[in-house]
Structure formats: C-alpha cells, structure tokens
C-alpha positions as CSV (number, residue, x, y, z in Angstrom):
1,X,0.0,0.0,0.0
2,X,3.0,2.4,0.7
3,X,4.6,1.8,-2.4
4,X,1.3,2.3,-4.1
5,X,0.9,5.9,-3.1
6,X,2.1,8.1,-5.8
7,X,-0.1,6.1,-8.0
8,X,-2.8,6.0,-5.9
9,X,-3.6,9.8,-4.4
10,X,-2.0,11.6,-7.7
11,X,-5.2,12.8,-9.2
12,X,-6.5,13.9,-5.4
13,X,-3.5,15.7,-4.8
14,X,-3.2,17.0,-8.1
15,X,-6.8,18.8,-7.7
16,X,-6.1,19.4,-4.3
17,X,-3.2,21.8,-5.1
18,X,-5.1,23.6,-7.8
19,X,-8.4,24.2,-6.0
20,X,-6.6,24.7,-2.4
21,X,-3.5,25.9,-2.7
22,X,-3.5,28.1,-5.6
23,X,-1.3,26.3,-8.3
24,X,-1.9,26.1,-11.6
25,X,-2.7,23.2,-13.2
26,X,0.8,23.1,-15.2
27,X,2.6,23.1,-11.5
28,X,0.4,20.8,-10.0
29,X,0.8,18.7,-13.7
30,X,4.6,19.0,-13.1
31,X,4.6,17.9,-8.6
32,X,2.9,14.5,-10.1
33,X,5.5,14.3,-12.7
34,X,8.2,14.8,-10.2
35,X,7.0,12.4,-7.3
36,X,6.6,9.7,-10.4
37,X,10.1,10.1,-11.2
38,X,11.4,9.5,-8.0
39,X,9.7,6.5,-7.9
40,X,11.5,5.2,-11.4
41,X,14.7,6.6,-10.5
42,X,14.3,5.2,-6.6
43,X,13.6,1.6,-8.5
44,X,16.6,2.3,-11.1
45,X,19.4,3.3,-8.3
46,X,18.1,0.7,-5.3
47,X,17.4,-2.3,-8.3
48,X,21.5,-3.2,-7.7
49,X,21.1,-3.8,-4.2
50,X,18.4,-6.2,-3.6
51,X,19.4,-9.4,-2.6
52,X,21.9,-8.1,-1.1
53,X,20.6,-5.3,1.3
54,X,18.2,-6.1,4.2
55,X,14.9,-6.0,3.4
56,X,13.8,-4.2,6.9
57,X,16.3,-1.9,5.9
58,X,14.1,-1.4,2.7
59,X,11.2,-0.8,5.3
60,X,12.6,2.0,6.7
61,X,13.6,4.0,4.2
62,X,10.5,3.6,3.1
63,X,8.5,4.6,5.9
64,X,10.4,7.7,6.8
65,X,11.1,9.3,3.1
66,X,7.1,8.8,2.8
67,X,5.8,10.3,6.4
68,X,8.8,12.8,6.1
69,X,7.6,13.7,2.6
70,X,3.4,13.9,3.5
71,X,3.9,15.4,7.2
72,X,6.2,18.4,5.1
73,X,3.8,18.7,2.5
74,X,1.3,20.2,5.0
75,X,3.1,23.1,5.8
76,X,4.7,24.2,2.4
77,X,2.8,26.4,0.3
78,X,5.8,27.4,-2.2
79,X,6.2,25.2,-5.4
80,X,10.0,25.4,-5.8
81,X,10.4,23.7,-2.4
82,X,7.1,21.1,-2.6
83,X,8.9,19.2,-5.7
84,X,11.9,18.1,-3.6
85,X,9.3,16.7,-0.8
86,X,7.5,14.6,-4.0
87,X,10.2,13.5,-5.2
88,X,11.6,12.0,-2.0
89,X,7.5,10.5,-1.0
90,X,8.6,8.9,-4.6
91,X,11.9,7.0,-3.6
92,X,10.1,6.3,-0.5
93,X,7.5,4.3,-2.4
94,X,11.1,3.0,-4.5
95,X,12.0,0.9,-1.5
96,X,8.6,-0.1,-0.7
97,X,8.4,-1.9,-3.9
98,X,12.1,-3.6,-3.6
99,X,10.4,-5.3,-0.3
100,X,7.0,-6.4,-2.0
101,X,8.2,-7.3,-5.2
102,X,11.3,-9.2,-3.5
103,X,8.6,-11.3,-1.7
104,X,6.8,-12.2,-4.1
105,X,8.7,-13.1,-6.8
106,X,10.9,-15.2,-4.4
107,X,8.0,-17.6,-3.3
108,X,7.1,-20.6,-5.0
109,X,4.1,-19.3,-6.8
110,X,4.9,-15.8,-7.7
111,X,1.9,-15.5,-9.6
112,X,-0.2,-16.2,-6.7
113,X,1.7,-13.7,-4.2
114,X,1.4,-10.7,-6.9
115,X,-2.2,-11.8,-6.8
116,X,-3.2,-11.0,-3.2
117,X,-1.0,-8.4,-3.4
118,X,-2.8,-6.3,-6.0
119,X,-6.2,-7.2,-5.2
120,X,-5.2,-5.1,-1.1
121,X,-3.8,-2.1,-3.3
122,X,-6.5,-1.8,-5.6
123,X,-9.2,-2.2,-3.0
124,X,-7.4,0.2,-0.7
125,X,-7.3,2.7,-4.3
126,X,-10.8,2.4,-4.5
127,X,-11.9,3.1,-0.5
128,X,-9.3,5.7,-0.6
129,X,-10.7,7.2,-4.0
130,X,-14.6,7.0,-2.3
131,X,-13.2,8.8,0.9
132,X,-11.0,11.3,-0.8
133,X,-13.1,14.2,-1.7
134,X,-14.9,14.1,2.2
135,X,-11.2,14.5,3.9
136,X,-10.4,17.0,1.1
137,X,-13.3,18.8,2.1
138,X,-13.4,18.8,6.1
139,X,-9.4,18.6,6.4
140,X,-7.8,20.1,3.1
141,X,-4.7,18.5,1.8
142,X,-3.3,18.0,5.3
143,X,-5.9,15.8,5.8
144,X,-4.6,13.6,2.8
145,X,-1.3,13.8,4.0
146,X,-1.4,12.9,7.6
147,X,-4.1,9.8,6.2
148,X,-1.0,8.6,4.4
149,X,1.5,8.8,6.6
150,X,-0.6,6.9,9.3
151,X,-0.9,4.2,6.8
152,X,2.4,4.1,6.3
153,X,3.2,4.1,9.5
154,X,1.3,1.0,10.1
155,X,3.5,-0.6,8.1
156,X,6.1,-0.6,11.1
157,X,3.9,-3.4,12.3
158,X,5.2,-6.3,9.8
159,X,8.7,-5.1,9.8
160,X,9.5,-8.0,12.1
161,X,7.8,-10.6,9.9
162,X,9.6,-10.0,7.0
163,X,12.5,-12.3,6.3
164,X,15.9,-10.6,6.2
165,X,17.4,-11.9,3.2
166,X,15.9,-13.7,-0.2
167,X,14.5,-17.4,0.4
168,X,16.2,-20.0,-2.1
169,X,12.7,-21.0,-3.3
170,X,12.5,-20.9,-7.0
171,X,9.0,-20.5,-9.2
172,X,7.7,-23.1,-10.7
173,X,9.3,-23.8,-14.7
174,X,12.8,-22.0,-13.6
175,X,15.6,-23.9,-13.2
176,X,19.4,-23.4,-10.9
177,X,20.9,-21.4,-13.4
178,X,17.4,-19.0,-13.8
179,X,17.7,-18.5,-10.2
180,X,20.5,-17.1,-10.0
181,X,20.2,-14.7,-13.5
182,X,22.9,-11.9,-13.1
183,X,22.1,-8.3,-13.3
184,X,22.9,-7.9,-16.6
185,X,19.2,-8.2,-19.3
186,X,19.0,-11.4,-20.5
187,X,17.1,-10.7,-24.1
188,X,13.5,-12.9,-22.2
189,X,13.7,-10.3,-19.5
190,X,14.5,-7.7,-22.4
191,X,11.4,-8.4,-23.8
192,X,9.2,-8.5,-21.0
193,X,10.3,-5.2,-19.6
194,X,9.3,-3.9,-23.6
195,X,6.0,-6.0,-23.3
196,X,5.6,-4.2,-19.6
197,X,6.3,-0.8,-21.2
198,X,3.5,-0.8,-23.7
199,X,0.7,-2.3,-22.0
200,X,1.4,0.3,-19.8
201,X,2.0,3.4,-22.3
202,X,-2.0,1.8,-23.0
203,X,-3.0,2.3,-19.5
204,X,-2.1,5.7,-19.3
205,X,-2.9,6.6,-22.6
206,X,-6.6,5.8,-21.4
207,X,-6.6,5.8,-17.8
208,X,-5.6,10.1,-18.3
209,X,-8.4,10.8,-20.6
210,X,-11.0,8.1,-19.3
211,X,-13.1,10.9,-17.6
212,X,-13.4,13.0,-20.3
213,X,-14.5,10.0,-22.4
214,X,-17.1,9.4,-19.4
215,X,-18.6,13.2,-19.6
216,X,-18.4,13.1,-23.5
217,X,-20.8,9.8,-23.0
218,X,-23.3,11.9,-21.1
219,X,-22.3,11.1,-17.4
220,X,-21.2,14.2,-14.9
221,X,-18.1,14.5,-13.6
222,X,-19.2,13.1,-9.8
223,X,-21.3,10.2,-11.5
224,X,-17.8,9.4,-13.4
225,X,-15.5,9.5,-10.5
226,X,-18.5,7.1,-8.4
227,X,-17.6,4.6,-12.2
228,X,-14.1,4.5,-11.8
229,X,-14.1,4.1,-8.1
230,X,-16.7,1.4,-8.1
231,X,-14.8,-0.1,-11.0
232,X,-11.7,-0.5,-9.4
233,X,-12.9,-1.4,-6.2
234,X,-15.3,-4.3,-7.5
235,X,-13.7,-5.4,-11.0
236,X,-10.1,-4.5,-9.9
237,X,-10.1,-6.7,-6.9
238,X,-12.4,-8.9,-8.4
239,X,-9.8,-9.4,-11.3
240,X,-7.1,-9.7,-8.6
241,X,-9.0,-13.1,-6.9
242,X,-9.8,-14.4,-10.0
243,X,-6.0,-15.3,-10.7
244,X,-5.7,-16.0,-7.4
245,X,-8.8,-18.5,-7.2
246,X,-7.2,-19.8,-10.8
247,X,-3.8,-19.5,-10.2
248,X,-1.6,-21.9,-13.2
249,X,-4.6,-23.7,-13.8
250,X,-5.1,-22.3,-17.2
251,X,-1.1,-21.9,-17.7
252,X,0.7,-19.1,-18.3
253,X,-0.1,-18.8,-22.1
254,X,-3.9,-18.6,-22.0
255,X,-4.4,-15.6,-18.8
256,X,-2.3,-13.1,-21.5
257,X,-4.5,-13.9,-24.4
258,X,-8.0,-13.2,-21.8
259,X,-6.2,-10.3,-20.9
260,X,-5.1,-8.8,-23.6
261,X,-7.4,-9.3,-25.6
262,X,-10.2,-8.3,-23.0
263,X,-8.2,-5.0,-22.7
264,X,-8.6,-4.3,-26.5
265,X,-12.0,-4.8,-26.6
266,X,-12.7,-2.7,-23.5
267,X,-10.4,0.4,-24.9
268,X,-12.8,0.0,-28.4
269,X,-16.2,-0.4,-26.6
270,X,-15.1,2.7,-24.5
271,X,-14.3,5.3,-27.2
272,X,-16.5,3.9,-29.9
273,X,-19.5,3.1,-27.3
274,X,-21.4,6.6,-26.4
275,X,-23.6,5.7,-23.9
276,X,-23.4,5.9,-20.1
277,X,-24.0,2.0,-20.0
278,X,-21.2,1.4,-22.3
279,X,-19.0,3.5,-20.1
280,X,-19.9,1.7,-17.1
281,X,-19.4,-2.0,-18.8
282,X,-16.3,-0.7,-20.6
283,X,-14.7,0.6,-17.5
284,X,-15.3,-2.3,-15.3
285,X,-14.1,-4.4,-17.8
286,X,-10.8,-2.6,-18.1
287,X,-10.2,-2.8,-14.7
288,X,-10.8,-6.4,-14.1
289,X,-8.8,-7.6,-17.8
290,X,-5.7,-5.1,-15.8
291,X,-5.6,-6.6,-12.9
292,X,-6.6,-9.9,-14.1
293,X,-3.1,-10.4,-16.1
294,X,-0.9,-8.0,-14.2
295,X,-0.4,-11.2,-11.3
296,X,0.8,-13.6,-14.7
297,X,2.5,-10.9,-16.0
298,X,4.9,-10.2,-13.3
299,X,4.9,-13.8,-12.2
300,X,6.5,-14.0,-15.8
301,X,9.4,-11.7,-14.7
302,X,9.8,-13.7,-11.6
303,X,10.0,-16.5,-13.6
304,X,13.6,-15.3,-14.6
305,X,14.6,-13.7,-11.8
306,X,13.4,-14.9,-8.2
307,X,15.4,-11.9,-6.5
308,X,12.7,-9.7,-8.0
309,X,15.1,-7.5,-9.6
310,X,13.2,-8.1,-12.9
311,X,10.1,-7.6,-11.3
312,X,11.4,-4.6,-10.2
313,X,12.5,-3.3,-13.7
314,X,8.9,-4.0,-14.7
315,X,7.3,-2.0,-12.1
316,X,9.9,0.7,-14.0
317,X,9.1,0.5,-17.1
318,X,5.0,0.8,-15.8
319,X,5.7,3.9,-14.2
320,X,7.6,5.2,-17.3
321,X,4.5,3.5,-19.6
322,X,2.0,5.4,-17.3
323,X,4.5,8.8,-17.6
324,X,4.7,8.7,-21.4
325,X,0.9,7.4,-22.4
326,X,-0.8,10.5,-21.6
327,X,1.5,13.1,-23.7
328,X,0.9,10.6,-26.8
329,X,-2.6,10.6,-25.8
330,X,-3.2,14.3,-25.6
331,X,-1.0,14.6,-29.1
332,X,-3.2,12.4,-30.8
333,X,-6.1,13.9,-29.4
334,X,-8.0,16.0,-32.4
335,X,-10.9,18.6,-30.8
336,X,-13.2,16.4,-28.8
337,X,-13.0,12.7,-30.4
338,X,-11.4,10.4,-28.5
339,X,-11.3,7.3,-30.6
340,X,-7.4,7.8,-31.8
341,X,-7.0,7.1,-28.1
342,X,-8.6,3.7,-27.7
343,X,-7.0,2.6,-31.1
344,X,-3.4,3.3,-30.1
345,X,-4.8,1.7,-26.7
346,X,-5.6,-1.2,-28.5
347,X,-2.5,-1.7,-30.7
348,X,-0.2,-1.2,-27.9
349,X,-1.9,-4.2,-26.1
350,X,-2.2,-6.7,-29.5
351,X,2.0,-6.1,-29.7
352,X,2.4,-6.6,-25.6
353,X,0.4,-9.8,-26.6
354,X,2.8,-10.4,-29.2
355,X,5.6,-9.8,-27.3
356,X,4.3,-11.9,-24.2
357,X,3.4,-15.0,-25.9
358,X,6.7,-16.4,-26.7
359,X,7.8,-15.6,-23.2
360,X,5.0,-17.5,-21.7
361,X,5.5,-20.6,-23.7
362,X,9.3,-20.6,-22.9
363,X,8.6,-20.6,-19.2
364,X,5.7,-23.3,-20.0
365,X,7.8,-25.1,-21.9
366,X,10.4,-25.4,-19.4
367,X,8.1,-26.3,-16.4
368,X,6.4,-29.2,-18.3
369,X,10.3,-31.0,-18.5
370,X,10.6,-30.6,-15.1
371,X,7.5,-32.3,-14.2
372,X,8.7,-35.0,-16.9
C-alpha cells in the first residue's frame, strides 16, 4: 500500500493543489510528474542492491522518506520547495516496492503472491478514491497527508515478519541457473520489460483521458468519478482473486490472451461506445482484464529472476509507460474525439500480446520437462 501511493492519491492531490493551494494546473501537472520520477529513478538506483541489502532496511527508508515527505507537504505552500518533498514520497515508495516485489517473486508461486497483493492495493485505491473528496473537504490536503502517513506508519507493524534476506525458493518452470540470473538483461527479461512498457504506455494513454471520455458519453463529472471508483474497487479486486482462485490452472499462455485481448475490446467499446451504459461496462471491464493479467505478467518476470530485480525493472518501465501514455494521448487527441486514443490503446496491447506470448511458452515449456 506504501509503495502504491504516488499512483494511488495523484489525481486527489493533483486537484487538491489547484483548488486549495492556488497552483496552476501546469505546476500541479509537473509535482505528479516529479513524485513519479522519484519512484523510477528510486527503483533504477536501489534495483542493484536487492538481494543483497536487508529487506527491513528497505522498510525504513521507506516509511520515513514517505511520512517525512506527506507530514512536510502540509506546511509548504511554495512550489519550488514542494517538488523536492515529491520526489523524496517517490523514492520512499522506491523501496517499498524492492520489499514487496522481492517477496513475491521469491515464493514458490509468484503468480499467486502478486495476486493478493494487488487485489489489497486496488481495494485500498478504491476506499481511498470514495473517501477522498470528504477528507479533502473537512481537512484540506493535510488531511490527505497525515491519512498517508498513518498508513504508512502502520506498516512498522510487519517489519519483524519480514525475512531478512531472499528465500532459495524458486517458481515453478525456472531452473538453478534461472535462479541465479545476473544483473545484466537477459534478451526474455528484455522483452518482458518492452511488453511491460507498452501495456502500460496503454493504461495511461486511457486511464488520463478516461473521464473526459465518461462526460463526452453523457455522465457528470461526480457520477464518473463514483464509475471509476466502483470499478476498481469491484472489477479491480475482483480481477485480482480471480487469478488467485485460478492460479496456473489455465497456464501461463492462456491468462495473456483473456487479458489482452479483454483490454482491446474494453479500450474500443469505450471510445466507440457513447452511452453511459457502455461506459460503465467498458470501465469495469478494463479494470478487471488489468488486474486480471498484471499477477501472470509479473509472475513472468519472476519466472527469470526470483530476486525480484526483474520484477522490479517492470514496475519501471510501468511507471515510465504510465508517464509517457498520456502526452501521446493528448497529441493524438484532435478537438473532442477520443477514438485515436482507444486505437493506439488497442495496438499497444495486440503487440504486448505479441511480445508476451513467446515468453510465456518458454517458461511453459520449461516447467512441463521438469515435471517429466
């Protein structure tokens, strides 16, 4: 949940320093930017050292940067000094992903870790998104803040569970030699990080301009925000289970196909359907194809790497896809129509399929001899 913040809050805070502190939108525009990139810089500079660093020691750096970061936030009013407090809640989040994604992709069913693990985020996203505007209201952006960083703090709890130092468990289909997969990018993990990068240049191509798409279908801007919440909340988490409940029962080759494909229909039905119903059923089903195939999607990374440092790059390379998909949105944007949007969508998730196939039979391939 701590790692998850800049991703989670950035639209709240974003409107929050607009319509109560008296930014413009380009500043506020530029904080988000800034707290993004010191998450994928945090990931790029502390990648090296997992494996080799304590994980608690993860834990705390990521608890104070963030509550240092949020507690600061409430008292600065001047933007020049509020981008180095972003940027540091950013790295914060860094080193709370080096601990989950570590985890996770060094238990015997990655797949099923990443699974439970994005189905808490996404419901805490959603309860967070439903409550944001009342603490917003009664507390101002403090009120944001200090929620955070009380969340955060919680996190001190589980500090003593954690192991110190990566388990020599491996995921099912990867052999010795996998295990142990140096730093440098073996051309599998190569790909993966590419296939990682445009799904989610998609995401944010849509994900930025998905409530404007919800207003142009007739909906108003509160009824939208109550769609997207609900959507993640419900479909998001729901998606989550389901590859939990499934797990590798279906393989690793047939979860990216639903997924995929599910996402390109979604994208299509959302900017080529113009009704409020087709809103609703396109955004619920976006959110559950998402976070349906992210679990099998990073349990494919894990699959090469059970340190997590791959998983890690592809948390990287989402961040960056989510940075970069809404400035190629908003250029191919023409006057009001959106449909340029969902197409580029749609063709950035047929080539992730593309990409992810070969990469999921390999890993298939490789588990089946090993059962043999």
């Amino acid at each position: 949940m701590a790692g998850n913040t800049p991703l989670v809050v950035q639209p709240m805070i974003v409107g929050a320093l607009v319509d109560l502190r008296g930014f413009t939108e380009r500043q506020a525009g530029i904080v988000a930017a800034v707290e993004l990139t010191g998450l994928t810089l945090g990931i790029l500079c502390l990648i090296s050292a997992v494996g080799r660093v304590r994980r608690s020691s993860f834990a705390l750096l990521a608890v104070t940067a963030i509550v240092a970061a949020n507690v600061a936030t409430c008292f600065v009013t001047q933007f020049q000094w509020l981008l180095p407090l972003r940027f540091l809640s950013g790295v914060g989040a860094a080193s709370a992903f080096c601990i989950s994604s570590s985890l996770a992709s060094s238990s015997s069913k990655p797949e099923n870790s990443f699974a439970i693990m994005n189905a808490i985020c996404i419901a805490y996203s959603g309860v967070l998104t439903l409550l944001s505007s009342s603490i917003l209201q009664a507390h101002g952006l403090p009120g944001i803040m200090l929620t955070l960083s009380f969340i955060t703090l919680l996190a001190l709890l589980v500090i003593p569970w954690i192991s110190p130092e990566v388990t020599s468990a491996a995921p099912a289909g990867v052999t010795h030699a996998a295990a142990k997969v140096p730093l440098a990018i073996p051309l599998p993990v190569f790909a993966l990080l590419a296939m990682m990068l445009l799904l989610y240049t998609g995401h944010g191509a849509i994900w930025a301009f998905q409530e404007r798409i919800g207003v142009a279908a007739g909906l108003t801007e509160q009824a939208v925000g109550r769609s997207l919440g609900m959507s993640m909340l419900l479909w998001g988490v729901g998606g989550s289970l389901l590859a939990r409940l499934l797990s590798l029962s279906l393989g690793r080759i047939v979860p990216q196909v639903i997924s995929l494909g599910a996402s390109f229909m979604a994208v299509l039905l959302l900017v080529f359907g113009t009704t409020p119903v087709a809103f609703a059923t396109s955004s619920g089903l976006i959110a559950l194809s998402w976070f349906y195939g992210l679990p099998y999607q990073m349990g494919l990374l894990a699959a090469h790497d059970p340190k997590g440092r791959a998983a890690l790059a592809g948390t990287m390379m989402s961040t960056a896809g989510m940075a970069a998909g809404p400035g190629i949105a908003a250029f191919l944007l023409v006057g009001r129509a959106h449909w340029p949007i969902g197409v580029f969508a749609g063709i950035c998730y047929l080539c992730a399929l593309a990409i992810a196939l070969p990469s999921a039979r390999s890993v298939a391939r490789v588990a089946n001899l090993r059962a043999v």
